[in-house]
C-alpha positions in Angstrom: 21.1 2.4 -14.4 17.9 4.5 -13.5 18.1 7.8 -15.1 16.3 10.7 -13.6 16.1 13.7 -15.7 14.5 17.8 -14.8 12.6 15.8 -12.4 10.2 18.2 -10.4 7.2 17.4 -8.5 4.6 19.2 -6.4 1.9 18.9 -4.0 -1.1 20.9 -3.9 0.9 24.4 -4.2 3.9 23.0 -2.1 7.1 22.1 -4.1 8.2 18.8 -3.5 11.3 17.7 -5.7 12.9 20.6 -7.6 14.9 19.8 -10.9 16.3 16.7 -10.1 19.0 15.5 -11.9 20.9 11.9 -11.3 22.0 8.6 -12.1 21.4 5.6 -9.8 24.2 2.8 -10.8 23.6 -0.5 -11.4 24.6 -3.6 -9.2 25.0 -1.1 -6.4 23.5 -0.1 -3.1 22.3 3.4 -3.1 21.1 4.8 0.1 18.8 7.8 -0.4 18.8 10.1 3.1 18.0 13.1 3.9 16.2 15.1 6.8 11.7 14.9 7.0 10.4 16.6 4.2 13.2 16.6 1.9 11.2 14.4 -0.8 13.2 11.0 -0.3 10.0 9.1 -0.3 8.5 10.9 -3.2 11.6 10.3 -5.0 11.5 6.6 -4.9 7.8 6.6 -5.3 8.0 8.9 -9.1 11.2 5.8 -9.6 8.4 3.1 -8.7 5.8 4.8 -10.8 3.2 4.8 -7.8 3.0 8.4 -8.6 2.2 9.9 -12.0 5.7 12.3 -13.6 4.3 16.2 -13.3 7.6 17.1 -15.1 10.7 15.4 -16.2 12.2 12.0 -17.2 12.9 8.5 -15.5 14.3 5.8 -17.6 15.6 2.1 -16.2 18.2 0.4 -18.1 17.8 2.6 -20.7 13.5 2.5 -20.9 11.1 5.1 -20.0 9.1 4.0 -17.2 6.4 6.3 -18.3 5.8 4.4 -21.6 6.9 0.7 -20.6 3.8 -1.9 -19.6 3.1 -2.2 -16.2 3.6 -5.5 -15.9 7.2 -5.7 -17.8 8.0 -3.0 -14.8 6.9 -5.1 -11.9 9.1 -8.0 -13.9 12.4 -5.4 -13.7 11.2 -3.7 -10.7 9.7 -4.2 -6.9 9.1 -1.6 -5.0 8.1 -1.3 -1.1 6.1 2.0 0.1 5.9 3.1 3.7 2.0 2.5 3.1 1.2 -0.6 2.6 -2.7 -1.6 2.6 -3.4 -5.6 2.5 -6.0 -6.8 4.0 -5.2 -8.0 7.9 -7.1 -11.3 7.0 -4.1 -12.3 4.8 -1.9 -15.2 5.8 1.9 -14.3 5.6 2.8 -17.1 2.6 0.1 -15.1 0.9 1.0 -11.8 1.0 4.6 -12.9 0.1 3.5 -15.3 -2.8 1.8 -11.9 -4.4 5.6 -10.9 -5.1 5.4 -13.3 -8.1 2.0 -12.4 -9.5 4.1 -10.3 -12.1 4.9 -13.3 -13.3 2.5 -16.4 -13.0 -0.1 -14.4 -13.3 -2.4 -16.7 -10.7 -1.2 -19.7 -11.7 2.2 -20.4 -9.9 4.4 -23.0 -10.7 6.9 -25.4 -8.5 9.2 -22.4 -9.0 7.1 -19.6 -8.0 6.5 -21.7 -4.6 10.2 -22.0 -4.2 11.0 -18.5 -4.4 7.8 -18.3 -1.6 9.6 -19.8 0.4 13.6 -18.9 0.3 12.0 -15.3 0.6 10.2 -16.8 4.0 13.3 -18.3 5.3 15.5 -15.2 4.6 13.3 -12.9 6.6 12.9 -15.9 9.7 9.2 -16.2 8.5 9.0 -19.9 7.7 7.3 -20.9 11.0 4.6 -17.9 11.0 3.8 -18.5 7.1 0.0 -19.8 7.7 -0.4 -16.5 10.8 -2.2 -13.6 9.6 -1.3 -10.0 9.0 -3.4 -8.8 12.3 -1.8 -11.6 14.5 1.8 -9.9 13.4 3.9 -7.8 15.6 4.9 -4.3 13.6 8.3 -5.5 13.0 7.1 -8.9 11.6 4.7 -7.4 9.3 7.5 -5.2 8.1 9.7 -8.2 7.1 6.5 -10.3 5.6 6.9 -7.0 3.4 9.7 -6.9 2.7 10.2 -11.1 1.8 7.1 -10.0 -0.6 9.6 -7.9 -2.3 12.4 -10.4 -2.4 10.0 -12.7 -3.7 9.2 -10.8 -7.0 12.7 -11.5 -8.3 13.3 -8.4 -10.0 16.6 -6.8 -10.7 16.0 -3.8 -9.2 14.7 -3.4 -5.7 12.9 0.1 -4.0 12.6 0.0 -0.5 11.1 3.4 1.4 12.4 2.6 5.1 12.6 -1.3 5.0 14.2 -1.1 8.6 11.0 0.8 10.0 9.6 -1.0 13.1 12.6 -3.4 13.1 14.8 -4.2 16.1 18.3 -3.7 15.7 19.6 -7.3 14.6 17.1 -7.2 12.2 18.0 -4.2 10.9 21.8 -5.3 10.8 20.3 -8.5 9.2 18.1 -6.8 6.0 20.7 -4.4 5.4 23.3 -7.7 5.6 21.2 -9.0 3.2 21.2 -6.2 0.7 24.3 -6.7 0.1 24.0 -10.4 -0.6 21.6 -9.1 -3.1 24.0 -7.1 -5.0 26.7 -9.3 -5.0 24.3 -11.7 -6.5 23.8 -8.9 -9.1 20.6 -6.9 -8.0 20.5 -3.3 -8.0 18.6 -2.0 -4.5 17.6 1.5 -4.0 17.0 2.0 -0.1 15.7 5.3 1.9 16.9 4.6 5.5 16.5 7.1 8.6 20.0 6.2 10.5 22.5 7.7 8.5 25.0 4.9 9.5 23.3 2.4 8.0 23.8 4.1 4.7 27.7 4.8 6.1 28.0 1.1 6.7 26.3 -0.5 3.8 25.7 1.5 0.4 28.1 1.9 -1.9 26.8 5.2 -2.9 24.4 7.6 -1.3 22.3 10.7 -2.5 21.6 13.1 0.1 18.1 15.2 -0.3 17.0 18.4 1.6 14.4 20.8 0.6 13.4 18.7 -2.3 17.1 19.1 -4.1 20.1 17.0 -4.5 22.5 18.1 -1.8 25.2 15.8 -2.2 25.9 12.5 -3.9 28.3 10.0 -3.9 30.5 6.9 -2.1 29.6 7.0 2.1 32.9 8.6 2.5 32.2 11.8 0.3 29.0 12.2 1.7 29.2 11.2 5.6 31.2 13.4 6.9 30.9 16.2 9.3 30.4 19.4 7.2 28.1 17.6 4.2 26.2 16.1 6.7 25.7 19.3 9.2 24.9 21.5 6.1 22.2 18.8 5.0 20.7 18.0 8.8 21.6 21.7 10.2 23.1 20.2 12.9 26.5 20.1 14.4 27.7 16.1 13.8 31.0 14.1 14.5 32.0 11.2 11.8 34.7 9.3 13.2 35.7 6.2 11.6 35.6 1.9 12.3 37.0 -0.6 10.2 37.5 2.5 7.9 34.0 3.6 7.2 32.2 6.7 8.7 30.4 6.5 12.1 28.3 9.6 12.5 28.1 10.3 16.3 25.1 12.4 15.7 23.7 11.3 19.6 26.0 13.6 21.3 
C-alpha cells in the first residue's frame, strides 16, 4: 500500500496539493483523474520521489520513501513522467534496457536481456528495437517509454498519462495490459485524461480538483453524473455497458 499522509505542496506562492490524505491499495489499478491543474501530476511525481516532500508523509509497503535508498526505490518502484528527456540519438532496445539498471547496475545478465525484450514485444516494438528515438513517431516514443517502465520489474508502477500520443487501439491495448499486470500481482498507479478509461479499467479511482481529494473510490462510486459534474463543472451523462459507467461527456 502507498500511504500518503498531510501531504501539501506548493509552487512558487501557488498552492498545489492541499492536505492530502489517502491510501493507494495494493495489487490494484488506481486511476488518478481530475480536471488541468488539479495536481494529479504532482501527486504522482511527490509518490515517485522526482520532487522533494515540502510537507507531509509518503510511505510504500510500509517504508518512507523519504528515508529509503534510491536505488532500493527504483527496485520497488518505476515511474513514468510526462517529461521525459533521453537523448534522440538513443536506439529503442536502449532506452528500454535502462529499465533494469536498478538492478545490474551496467552489467546485465541473460535475464536482464530477456526482460528487454518481452517488454519490446508487449509494446509491438521488437522490429523498431535498433531505430532511434528521433526516427520515432510521438505515439511510438510513448510506448518505447513506457516498455522502459515494464522493463524495470518493479511491483509498483507510476504512469503520468501513458496513453498520451497513442491511437486508440493502443490505448485499449496498454490499459489491457495493466490489468494483466495486476493480475500477475503488480500494483499500477495511472493518471489518464478520458475519464472512461479509468471507468473501464481501475479498480479504484481518486478524483483531484483544486489540489484536494474530491472523491475516492471503485469507478462506480466515483463516475457518475453528479461526482463527476461537481469535479469537472460540467453537466455529464454516465450510462452504463457491460455494467460499468460510460461517461457521455461529448454531448
Amino acid at each position: 500500500m502507498i500511504c500518503v499522509k498531510n501531504l501539501s505542496h506548493s509552487i512558487g506562492k501557488t498552492s498545489v496539493l492541499q492536505d492530502i490524505s489517502l491510501e493507494i491499495p495494493k495489487g490494484k489499478v488506481t486511476a488518478l483523474v481530475g480536471p488541468n491543474g488539479a495536481g494529479k501530476s504532482t501527486l504522482l511525481s511527490l509518490i515517485g520521489r522526482l520532487m522533494p516532500l515540502q510537507t507531509g508523509r509518503i510511505s510504500i509497503d510500509g517504508s518512507d520513501i523519504a528515508q529509503t535508498p534510491t536505488r532500493e526505490l527504483a527496485r520497488r518502484m518505476a515511474i513514468l513522467s510526462q517529461t521525459n528527456s533521453l537523448g534522440s540519438r538513443l536506439r529503442v532496445r536502449e532506452l528500454v534496457g535502462f529499465g533494469r539498471w536498478p538492478h545490474h547496475q551496467g552489467r546485465p545478465t541473460h535475464e536482464d536481456e530477456q526482460l528487454v525484450m518481452q517488454a519490446l514485444d508487449a509494446l509491438d516494438l521488437t522490429a523498431l528495437g535498433n531505430r532511434f528515438l528521433e526516427e520515432l513517431s510521438g505515439g511510438q516514443r510513448q510506448r518505447a517509454f513506457i516498455a522502459m517502465a515494464l522493463a524495470q520489474g518493479a511491483d509498483w508502477l507510476l504512469l503520468d498519462e501513458p496513453l498520451a500520443a497513442l491511437d486508440m487501439a493502443f490505448a485499449r491495448r496498454i490499459m489491457a495490459q495493466l490489468v494483466a499486470l495486476r493480475e500477475a500481482g503488480r500494483s499500477i498507479v495511472v493518471v489518464v485524461h478520458d475519464i472512461n478509461h479509468a471507468a473501464a479499467w481501475a479498480d479504484h479511482v481518486i478524483a483531484l480538483k483544486e489540489g484536494r481529494i474530491a472523491a475516492e473510490g471503485p469507478p462506480e462510486t466515483v463516475c457518475t453524473s453528479q461526482v463527476l459534474g461537481d469535479i469537472f463543472d460540467m453537466e455529464l451523462r454516465v450510462t452504463q455497458i457491460e455494467g460499468k459507467p460510460l461517461v457521455l461527456h461529448h454531448l
